[in-house]
Structures are given as structure tokens and as C-alpha cells.
N, C-alpha and C positions, 0 to 999 in steps of 0.2 A: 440404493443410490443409482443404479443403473438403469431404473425406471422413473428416476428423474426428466423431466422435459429441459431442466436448469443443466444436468448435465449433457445431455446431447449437444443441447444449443451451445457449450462452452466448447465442446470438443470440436466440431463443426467449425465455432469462429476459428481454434488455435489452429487448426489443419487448414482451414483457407489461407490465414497470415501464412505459415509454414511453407506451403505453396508457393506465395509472394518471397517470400525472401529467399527462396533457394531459384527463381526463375530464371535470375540473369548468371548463377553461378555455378558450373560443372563440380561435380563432387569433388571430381578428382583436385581441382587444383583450390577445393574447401581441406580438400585431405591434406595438400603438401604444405598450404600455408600453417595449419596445426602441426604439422610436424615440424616445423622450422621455430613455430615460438618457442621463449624459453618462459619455462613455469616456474622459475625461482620466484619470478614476481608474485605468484601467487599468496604465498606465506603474508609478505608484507598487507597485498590487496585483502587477504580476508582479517587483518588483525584491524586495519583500518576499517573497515566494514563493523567491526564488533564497535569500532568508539561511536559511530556513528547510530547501533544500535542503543547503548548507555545514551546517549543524548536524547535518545527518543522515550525512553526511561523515565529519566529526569521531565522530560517533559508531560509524559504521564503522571509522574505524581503528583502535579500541580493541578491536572484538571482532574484528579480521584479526590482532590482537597475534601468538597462539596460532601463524599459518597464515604469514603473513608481516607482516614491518616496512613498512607502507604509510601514505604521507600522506595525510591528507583531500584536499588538491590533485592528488594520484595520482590518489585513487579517486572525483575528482569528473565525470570522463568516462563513466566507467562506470556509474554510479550515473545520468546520465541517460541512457546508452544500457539502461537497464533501466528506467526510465520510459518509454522510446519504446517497449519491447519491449511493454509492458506495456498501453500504449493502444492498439496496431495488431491485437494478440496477442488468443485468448480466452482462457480460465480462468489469466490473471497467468501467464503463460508468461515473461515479464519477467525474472523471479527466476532462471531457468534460461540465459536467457541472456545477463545480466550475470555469472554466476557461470561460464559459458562465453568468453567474452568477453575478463577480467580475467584465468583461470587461463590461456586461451590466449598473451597479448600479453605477461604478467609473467610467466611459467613457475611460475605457484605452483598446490596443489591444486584442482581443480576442486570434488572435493565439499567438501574442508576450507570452499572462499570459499563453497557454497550453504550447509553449518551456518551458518555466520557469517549469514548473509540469514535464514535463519529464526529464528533468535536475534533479529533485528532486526524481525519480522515478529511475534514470539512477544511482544516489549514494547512496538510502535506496538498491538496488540492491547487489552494493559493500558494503557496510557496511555491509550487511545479509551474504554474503560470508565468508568477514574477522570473523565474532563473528561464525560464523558456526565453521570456519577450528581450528579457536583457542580455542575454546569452545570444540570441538571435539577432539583435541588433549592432551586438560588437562580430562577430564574426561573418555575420549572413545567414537567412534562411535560402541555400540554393535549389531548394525544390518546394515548388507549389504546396506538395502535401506537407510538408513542415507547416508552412504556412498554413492549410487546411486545418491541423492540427493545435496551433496557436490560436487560431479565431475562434472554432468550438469552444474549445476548453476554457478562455476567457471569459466568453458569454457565460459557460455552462456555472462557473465557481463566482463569478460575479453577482449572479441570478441567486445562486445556491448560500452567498455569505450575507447577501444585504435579507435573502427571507429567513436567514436564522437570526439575525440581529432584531427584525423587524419581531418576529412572532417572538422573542425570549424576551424581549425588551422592559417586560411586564410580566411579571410570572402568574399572575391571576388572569390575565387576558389572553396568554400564551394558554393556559385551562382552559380559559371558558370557552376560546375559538375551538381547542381539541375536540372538546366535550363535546359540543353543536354537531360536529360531524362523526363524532360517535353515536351518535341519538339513532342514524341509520343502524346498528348490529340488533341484532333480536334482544330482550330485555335481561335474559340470562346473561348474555358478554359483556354488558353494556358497563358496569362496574368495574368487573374484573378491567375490563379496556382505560377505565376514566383512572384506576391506582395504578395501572402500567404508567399510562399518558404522564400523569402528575412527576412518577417517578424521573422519568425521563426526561420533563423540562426540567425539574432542577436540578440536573446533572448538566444538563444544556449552560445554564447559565454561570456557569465556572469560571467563562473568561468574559462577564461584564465587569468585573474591576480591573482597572487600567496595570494594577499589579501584576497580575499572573497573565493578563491581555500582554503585555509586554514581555514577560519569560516565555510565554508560550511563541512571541512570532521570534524572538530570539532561538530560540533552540528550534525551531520548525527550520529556520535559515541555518544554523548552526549544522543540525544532522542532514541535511540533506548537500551542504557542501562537501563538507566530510565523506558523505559518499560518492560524491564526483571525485572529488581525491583517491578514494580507494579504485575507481577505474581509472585515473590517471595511474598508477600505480600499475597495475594491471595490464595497459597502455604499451607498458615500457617493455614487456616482455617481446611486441608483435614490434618494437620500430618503427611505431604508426609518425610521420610528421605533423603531430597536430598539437594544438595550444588548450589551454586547460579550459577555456572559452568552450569547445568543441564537446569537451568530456563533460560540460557543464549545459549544455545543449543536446547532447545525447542523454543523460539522465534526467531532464527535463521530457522529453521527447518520450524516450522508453518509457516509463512511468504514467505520462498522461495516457498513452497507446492503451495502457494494460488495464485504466477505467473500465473496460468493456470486459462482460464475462468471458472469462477466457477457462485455459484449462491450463492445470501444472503449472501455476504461479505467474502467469502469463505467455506462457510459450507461445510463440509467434508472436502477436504483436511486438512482445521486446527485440527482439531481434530483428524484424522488418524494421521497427522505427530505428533502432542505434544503428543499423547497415545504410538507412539515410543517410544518416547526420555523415557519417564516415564518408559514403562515398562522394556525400555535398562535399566534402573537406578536402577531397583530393586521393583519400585511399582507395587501395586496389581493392574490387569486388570481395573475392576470394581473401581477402587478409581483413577488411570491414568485417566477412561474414564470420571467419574463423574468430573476429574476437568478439562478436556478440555473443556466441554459444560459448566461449569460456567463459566472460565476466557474469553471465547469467546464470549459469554455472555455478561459479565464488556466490551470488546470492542467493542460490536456492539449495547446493546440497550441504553445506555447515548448518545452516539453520536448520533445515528439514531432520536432519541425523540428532542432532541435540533435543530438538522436541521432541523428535519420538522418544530418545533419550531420559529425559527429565518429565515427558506424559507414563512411561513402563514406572518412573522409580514413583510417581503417584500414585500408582495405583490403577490407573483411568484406559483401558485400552483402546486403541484407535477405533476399533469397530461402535464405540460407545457412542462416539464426537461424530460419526458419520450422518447423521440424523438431526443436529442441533435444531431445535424449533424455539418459538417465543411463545409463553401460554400464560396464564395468570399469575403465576411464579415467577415472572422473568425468563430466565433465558434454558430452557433445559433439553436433554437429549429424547 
């Protein structure tokens, strides 16, 4: 891993942001505002955090429909060993190997279950936009880079939902365009590439019926409030004066930031972006900065701890998942 180019460059971007977010704010007075919060909030903010996990769940097993019949309680294991994957991991290697993981232990497709992830990846995308632009519009975006950050990400998941709609729309044409530009790989791949491809569009196409297209943007909106709730929650511990509008524009905000390969689950970018949002809102430096590093915190070490957790009681040790590649099998280490 350490002769990774993916991870230099993730470490790099997180120590730049890092940089950024600690510029305007003297340790010392990041140290007395942690010492002044009260952590009872805690408890509540990560129990909240877990429902807002089960919704995501639930929303997974509607688009695994297609690949195999899975419960959210099935696929609740998984789904945090791809959270842990994802905060130890640079550039969200997570995704690869939750989808390694699942097709390994349940005998189901390995790339069918990563479409199904990016599908899921492709609507927390739009959903981060919608609660951004409306979040931003009832409260304010007070700083340009808000703003910078709303315009990207619009264009980028706009771009990114009307070409998956476009190429799935047809699943033999959604083939036949893949295929075409497989014809580039040498004649050996070239197969192995065209059962990967195949597999993969129809897992894509899980939410062209208006059915599961419906539960899906429901519970996309569903877990992803839920978790502005649990840093409201969270919120309450620092005495922040700010309205759930705010906490619903920082996790809009944090989140889109963290698109970009990063390192340790996002570090930096989260915290630069929610130290915005806060300071736009009227909070003090030093009390913004102190609660980005906890509620980032409540999301990366319960999850992390439990996947390693539940990756030891399968069997599968960390150093295995370090490696995840895509080869003619799907998805393996």
C-alpha cells in the first residue's frame, strides 16, 4: 500500500485540507474549547448515527434485489465492514471491499454487489446536493467556497445521473456501447471485460422501476437526515447557536468535500468544510474547529472498531482487504 501513487496522493490532499483548517485557529484555544464540551451527547449522537446506518441498509437491499434476495440485517455487517474499509483505506477503497467481502461470504456476484454500491454512491451524491442547495438557501451560503462547493457538485452528479440513466435505459445498448470500447483491450481481456461489463449493467439498472426508484430516493433522503440529526445531537454538547438548517448544510457540505481522495475517511476535507459552515453561522473558530474533530470522530471510530470487529470474527484479516483489485472474477484481493 505504501507504494501506492493513490495513497500518497490521498495523504497529501488530507494534510493540505489539515493545514486549511487549523490556519485560522491556535491549538491552544482548539484545546480549551474540547475541554469545555460535554460528551454525554455523545452516546445519543452515535446511537443516532447507527439508525441512519439501518436506513442505508434497507436501502441496500432494494438495489441487491437484481443480484441477490438480501436483508438489510444480512447486509448490515457488511455495510460496516465497508465503513471501516473506507476510513483505514485511501481513495474509498471501502466500496471494493465490501463488495469483495459480501460476494465472498454469500456466494453472490462480486461486481453485480460493487454496481449495486455505486448506484448507492450515485444517489448519497444527489441527495448531498439537493440538502446542500436547500439547506443553503434557507439559512445562507456565507462564504464563496460554500458556494464553490454547491456549483461543482451540482454540475458533477447532474452530469453523473442523467449518463447513468441515459446508458442503463436499455440494457442491450447499455452492452453494446461497453463492448465497442472494450474492443481497445488485447483479445485475451477482451471477454473476461464484456462478463464483467454485462454483470455490472444489470445491477445498474435496479432502480428503472419507479418502485424501488422511489424507496431508494426515500431512504437516500431518510438516512441522510438522520444523520444531520445525530450531529444536531452532537451539536448540543459545544452550545453551538445554530438551527438544524446549519447541521443540515454542514453535512451536505462535509460530505460532498470528502468526494476527493482523501486519507482516514476523509480527514481534512471534513473538517475544513463543517469549520465553514459553522463559522458562516456565527461560531467561534475554536468551538466550529473542536466540533468538527469530534463529530468526525462519532463517524469514523464506532464504525471502524466494529469492522475490524466483525472482518477478525470472519475470518478475513485486514492485511488481505489491503489490496482489493477487479479481475475477471469480480472483485478480489
Amino acid at each position: 500500500m505504501l507504494r501506492s501513487i493513490r495513497f500518497w496522493a490521498s495523504l497529501v490532499i488530507s494534510l493540505i485540507f489539515i493545514a486549511l483548517f487549523l490556519r485560522a485557529t491556535h491549538p491552544r484555544d482548539l484545546a480549551s474549547a474540547l475541554e469545555q464540551a460535554s460528551y454525554w451527547w455523545l452516546i445519543p449522537g452515535t446511537a443516532v448515527l447507527f439508525v441512519a446506518i439501518a436506513a442505508r441498509c434497507m436501502r441496500w437491499s432494494i438495489l441487491m434485489r437484481p443480484v441477490a434476495p438480501l436483508s438489510p440485517a444480512r447486509l448490515f455487517p457488511y455495510a460496516i465492514i465497508g465503513y471501516m474499509a473506507n476510513n483505514l483505506l485511501p481513495a474509498r477503497a471501502g466500496e471494493l471491499v465490501r463488495a469483495y467481502v459480501l460476494g465472498d461470504r454469500e456466494g453472490v456476484s462480486k461486481m453485480g454487489t460493487f454496481g449495486t454500491i455505486a448506484v448507492e454512491r450515485l444517489f448519497d451524491g444527489v441527495t448531498l446536493v439537493l440538502m446542500l442547495l436547500i439547506a443553503g438557501s434557507i439559512v445562507g451560503f456565507e462564504d464563496s467556497k460554500l458556494r464553490a462547493i454547491a456549483v461543482a457538485s451540482t454540475i458533477l452528479f447532474v452530469i453523473a445521473l442523467a449518463a447513468f440513466y441515459v446508458l442503463t435505459l436499455n440494457e442491450e445498448r447499455a452492452k453494446r456501447v461497453i463492448h465497442f470500447f472494450l474492443r481497445v483491450l488485447p483479445e485475451r481481456f477482451e471477454h473476461q471485460a464484456e462478463a464483467m461489463a454485462d454483470s455490472l449493467v444489470g445491477s445498474l439498472r435496479s432502480v428503472h422501476d419507479w418502485r424501488p426508484l422511489v424507496l431508494v430516493v426515500l431512504l437516500s433522503g431518510t438516512a441522510w437526515t438522520i444523520e444531520a440529526a445525530a450531529y444536531a445531537v452532537i451539536g448540543q454538547g459545544f452550545n453551538m447557536d445554530v438551527n438544524f438548517g446549519h447541521y443540515a448544510l454542514l453535512l451536505a457540505a462535509a460530505n460532498l468535500a470528502i468526494i476527493i481522495p482523501t486519507f482516514f475517511g476523509g480527514t481534512g476535507p471534513f473538517e475544513w468544510a463543517a469549520k465553514l459552515v459553522l463559522v458562516g453561522a456565527g461560531v467561534a473558530d475554536n468551538v466550529a474547529g473542536a466540533f468538527s474533530i469530534v463529530a468526525h470522530g462519532v463517524i469514523l471510530i464506532p464504525t471502524t472498531v466494529l469492522g475490524l470487529i466483525l472482518l477478525w470474527s470472519y475470518g478475513v484479516s485486514f492485511k488481505r482487504i489491503t489490496n482489493v483489485e477487479v479481475d475477471e472474477q469480480g472483485v478480489v484481493p
